[in-house]
N, C-alpha and C positions, 0 to 999 in steps of 0.2 A: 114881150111879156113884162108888165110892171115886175120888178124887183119886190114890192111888196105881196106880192099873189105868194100863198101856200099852197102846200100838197096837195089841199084839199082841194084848192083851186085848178089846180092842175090836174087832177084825177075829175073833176067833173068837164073840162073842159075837153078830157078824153074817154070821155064816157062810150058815145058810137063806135070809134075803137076800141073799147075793153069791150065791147060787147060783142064787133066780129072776133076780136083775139081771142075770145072763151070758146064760141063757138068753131073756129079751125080747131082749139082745142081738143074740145069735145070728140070731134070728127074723127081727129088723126091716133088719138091715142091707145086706143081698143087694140087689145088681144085675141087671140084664138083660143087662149086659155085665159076663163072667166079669174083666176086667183092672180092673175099679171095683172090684166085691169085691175080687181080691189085695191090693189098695194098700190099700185100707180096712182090709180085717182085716190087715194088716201093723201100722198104728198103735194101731188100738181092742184089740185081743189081746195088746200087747206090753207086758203085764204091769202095767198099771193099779192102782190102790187100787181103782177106781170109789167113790172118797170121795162126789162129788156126786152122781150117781145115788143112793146111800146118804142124803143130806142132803133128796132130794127125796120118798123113801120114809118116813125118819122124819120128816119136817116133816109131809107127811100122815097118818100114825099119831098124832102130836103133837095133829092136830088133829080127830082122832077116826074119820079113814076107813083103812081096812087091808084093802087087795081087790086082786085080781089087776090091774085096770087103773092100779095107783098102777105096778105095775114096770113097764107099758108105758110109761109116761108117764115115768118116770126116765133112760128110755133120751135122750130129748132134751138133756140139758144134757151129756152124755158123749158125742154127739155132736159136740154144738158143742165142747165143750173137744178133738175125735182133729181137728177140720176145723181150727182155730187152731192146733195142735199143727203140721199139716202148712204152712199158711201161715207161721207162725215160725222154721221152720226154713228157706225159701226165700230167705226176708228176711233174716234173721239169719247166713245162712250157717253153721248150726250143723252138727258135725262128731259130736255122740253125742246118741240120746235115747234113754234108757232103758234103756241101754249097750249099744247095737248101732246101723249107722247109719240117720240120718236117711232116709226116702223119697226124698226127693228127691237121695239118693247115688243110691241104689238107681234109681230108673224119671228120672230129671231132672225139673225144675224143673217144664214145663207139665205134667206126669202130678199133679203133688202138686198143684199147684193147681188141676188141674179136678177132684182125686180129691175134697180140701177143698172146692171148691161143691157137688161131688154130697151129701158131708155136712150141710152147713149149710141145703140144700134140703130133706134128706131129715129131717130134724130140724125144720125148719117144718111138715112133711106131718103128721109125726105129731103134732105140738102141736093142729094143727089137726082132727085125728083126733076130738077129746075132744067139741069143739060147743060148745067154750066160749071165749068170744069173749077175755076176759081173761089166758086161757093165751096164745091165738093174739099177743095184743100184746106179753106181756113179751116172750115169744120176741124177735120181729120187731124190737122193740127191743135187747133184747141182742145180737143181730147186729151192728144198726147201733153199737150204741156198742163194742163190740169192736173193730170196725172202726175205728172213728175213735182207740180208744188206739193201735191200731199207727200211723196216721198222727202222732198226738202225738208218740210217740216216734220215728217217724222224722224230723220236724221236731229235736227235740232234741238229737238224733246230734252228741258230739263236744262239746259245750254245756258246762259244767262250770258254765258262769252261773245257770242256768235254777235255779228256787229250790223250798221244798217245795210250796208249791201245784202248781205245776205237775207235780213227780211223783204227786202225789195223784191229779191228774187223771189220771193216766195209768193209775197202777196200778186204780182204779176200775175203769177201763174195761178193761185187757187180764187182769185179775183178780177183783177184789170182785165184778162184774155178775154173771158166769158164774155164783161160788155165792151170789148173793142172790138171782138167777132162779131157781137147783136149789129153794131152799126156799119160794120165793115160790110158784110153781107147784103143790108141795106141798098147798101150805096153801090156795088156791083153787081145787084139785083135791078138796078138804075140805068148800068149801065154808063156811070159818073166818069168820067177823067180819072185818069192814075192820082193825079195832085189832090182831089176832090176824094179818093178811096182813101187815102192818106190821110187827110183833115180828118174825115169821121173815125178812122182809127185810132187817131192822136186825142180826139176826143174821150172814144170810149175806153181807151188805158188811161188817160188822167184821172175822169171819173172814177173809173173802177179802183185806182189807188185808194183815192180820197176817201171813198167808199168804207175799203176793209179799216182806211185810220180810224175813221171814226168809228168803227162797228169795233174796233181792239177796243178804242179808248171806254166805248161805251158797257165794254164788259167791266168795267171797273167803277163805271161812275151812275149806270144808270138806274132804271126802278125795275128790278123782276117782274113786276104784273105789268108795267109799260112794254119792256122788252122783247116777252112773251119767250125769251126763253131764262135760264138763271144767270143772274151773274156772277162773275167770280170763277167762270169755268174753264179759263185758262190758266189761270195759275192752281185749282186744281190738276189739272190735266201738262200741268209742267210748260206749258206751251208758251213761249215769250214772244211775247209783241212789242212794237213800237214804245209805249209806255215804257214798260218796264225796261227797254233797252238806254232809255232817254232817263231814268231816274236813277238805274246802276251808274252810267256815267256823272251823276252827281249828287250821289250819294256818298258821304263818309265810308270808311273802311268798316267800320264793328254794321254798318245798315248792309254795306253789302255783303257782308257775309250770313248774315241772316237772311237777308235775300237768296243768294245762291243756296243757303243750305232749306229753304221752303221751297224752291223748285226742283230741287234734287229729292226732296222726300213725297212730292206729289202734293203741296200748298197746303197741307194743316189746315185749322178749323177756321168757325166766322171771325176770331181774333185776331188772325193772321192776317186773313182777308182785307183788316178793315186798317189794320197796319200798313199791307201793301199799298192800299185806295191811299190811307194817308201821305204816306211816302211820297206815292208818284203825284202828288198833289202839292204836299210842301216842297218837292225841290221842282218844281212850274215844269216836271214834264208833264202834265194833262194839257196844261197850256201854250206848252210846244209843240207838242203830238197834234193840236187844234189849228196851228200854224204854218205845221208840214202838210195837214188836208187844207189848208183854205190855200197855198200855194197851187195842191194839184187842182183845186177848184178854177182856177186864175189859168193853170194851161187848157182844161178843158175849155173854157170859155173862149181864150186866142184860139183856138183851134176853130171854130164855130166861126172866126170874122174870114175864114177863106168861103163862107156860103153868102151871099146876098140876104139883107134882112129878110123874114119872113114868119108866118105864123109856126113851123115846123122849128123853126130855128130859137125863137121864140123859148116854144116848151120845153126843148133841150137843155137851154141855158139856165130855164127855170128849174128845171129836175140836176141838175148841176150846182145850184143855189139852194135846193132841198137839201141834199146831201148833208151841209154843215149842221142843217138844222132838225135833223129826224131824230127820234127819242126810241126808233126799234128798226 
């Protein structure tokens, strides 16, 4: 794929796949109780890339299988990512997703989260659908360690101490797992060589890094009505990222203690906010933080030269080069 092709390019280029992946969609996701459906397809329909479904489609074409049961099987990790979607927002107390509100405005808090286990059950089901033992694990596990990022992060709450190991850990887990499962799955839905399951997983943890850096950095710097949700809502919400981990470290002492005492009292108003944006901008951690994803950009990509050029391979590398450059 040229290097100069955009999303755009890319999203029309997988156009007949977005249109089976909607439709296993559609299929799989129904309830026996009509009020599970609403809340479900309130989240899974509200306007989605469905990038990782896409990442679990082409990991298995990648690796030489292209059949109707690969779009059943994609439906799994867009799952898990609509059932996290609605647990994050509960937790988080977020106010837009995908610029309309959250579930949990809509039906309250216990709807979203029993709507979310119906999902993340229902996405085991179907993993398990295949009879293949090794789907059924990653799955099982990427719940579990999903799980355990949001508790990371809710340990860190307010923390400005906490160092990058410890965001790694984090973002691994409420990020990178999701898409190195979409393509891991793929690839032993394939039926791929051990070496070959490896490659795509090493891909879709780089990815997924890269991913969350720039979605931190992009709460600081981007446009709300581009975003489609608001910015500034982690340092509301006490929640330190990458950024602000990169601008403590070099910031003066009187910045960083106004720093620490804004996430300790819950991030103050648009003032504060716009002082933070400044900060981590004049001391070039935006610019670093841009530098530690275009890194994971660079391992995803090595990770892709274990496949033989090809059209699959291709698009990968190109949604791997999107990455740096998305604006939501």
């Amino acid at each position: 794929m040229d290097d100069r092709q955009d999303i755009t390019a890319i999203l029309e280029a997988c156009a007949p796949d977005f249109e089976r992946i909607e439709a296993a969609l559609q299929e799989d996701f129904h309830s026996q109780v009509p009020f599970v459906t609403e809340v479900s397809g309130y989240i899974l329909f509200a306007g989605g890339k469905r990038l990782r479904p896409l990442i679990t489609v082409l990991a298995a074409r990648l690796c030489g299988r292209d059949d109707g049961g690969v779009f059943s099987l994609s439906v799994v990790p867009e799952y898990l990512h609509a059932a996290s979607l609605l647990h994050d927002d509960v937790l988080d107390g977020g106010q837009l997703r995908r610029g309309k509100p959250p579930a949990y405005k809509v039906w309250g808090n216990k709807a979203a989260v029993l709507v979310g286990d119906f999902l993340y059950a229902r996405a085991i089901d179907i993993a398990s659908s295949f009879g293949l033992a090794e789907i059924s694990r990653v799955i099982a596990e990427t719940v579990a360690l999903m799980a355990e990022g949001e508790i990371l992060q809710l340990l860190q709450a307010k923390n400005t101490g906490y160092d990058e190991a410890t965001y790694d850990a984090v973002i691994f887990r409420k990020t990178a797992v999701l898409i190195s499962a979409a393509a891991r799955i793929g690839a032993l839905f394939a039926g791929a060589a051990p070496e070959l399951v490896a490659a795509a997983d090493a891909y879709g943890q780089a990815l997924g890094r890269a991913y969350q850096m720039v979605d931190d950095l992009l709460d600081y710097t981007a446009d709300t009505a581009e975003l489609g949700k608001r910015t500034g809502t982690d340092l509301a919400e006490g929640k330190v990222t990458l950024p602000v981990i990169l601008a403590m470290a070099r910031a003066g002492r009187e910045e960083q203690r106004r720093l620490r005492g804004l996430f300790a009292s819950g991030g103050g108003g648009e003032d504060d906010f716009r002082w933070v944006r400044g900060l981590i901008e004049q001391t070039g951690a935006a610019e670093e933080a841009r530098r530690r994803a275009e890194a994971q950009v660079s391992e995803a990509l090595a990770a892709l030269a274990a496949f033989p050029p090809s059209r699959p391979r291709g698009i990968l590398e190109g949604l791997a080069r999107y990455v740096l450059e998305r604006k939501k």
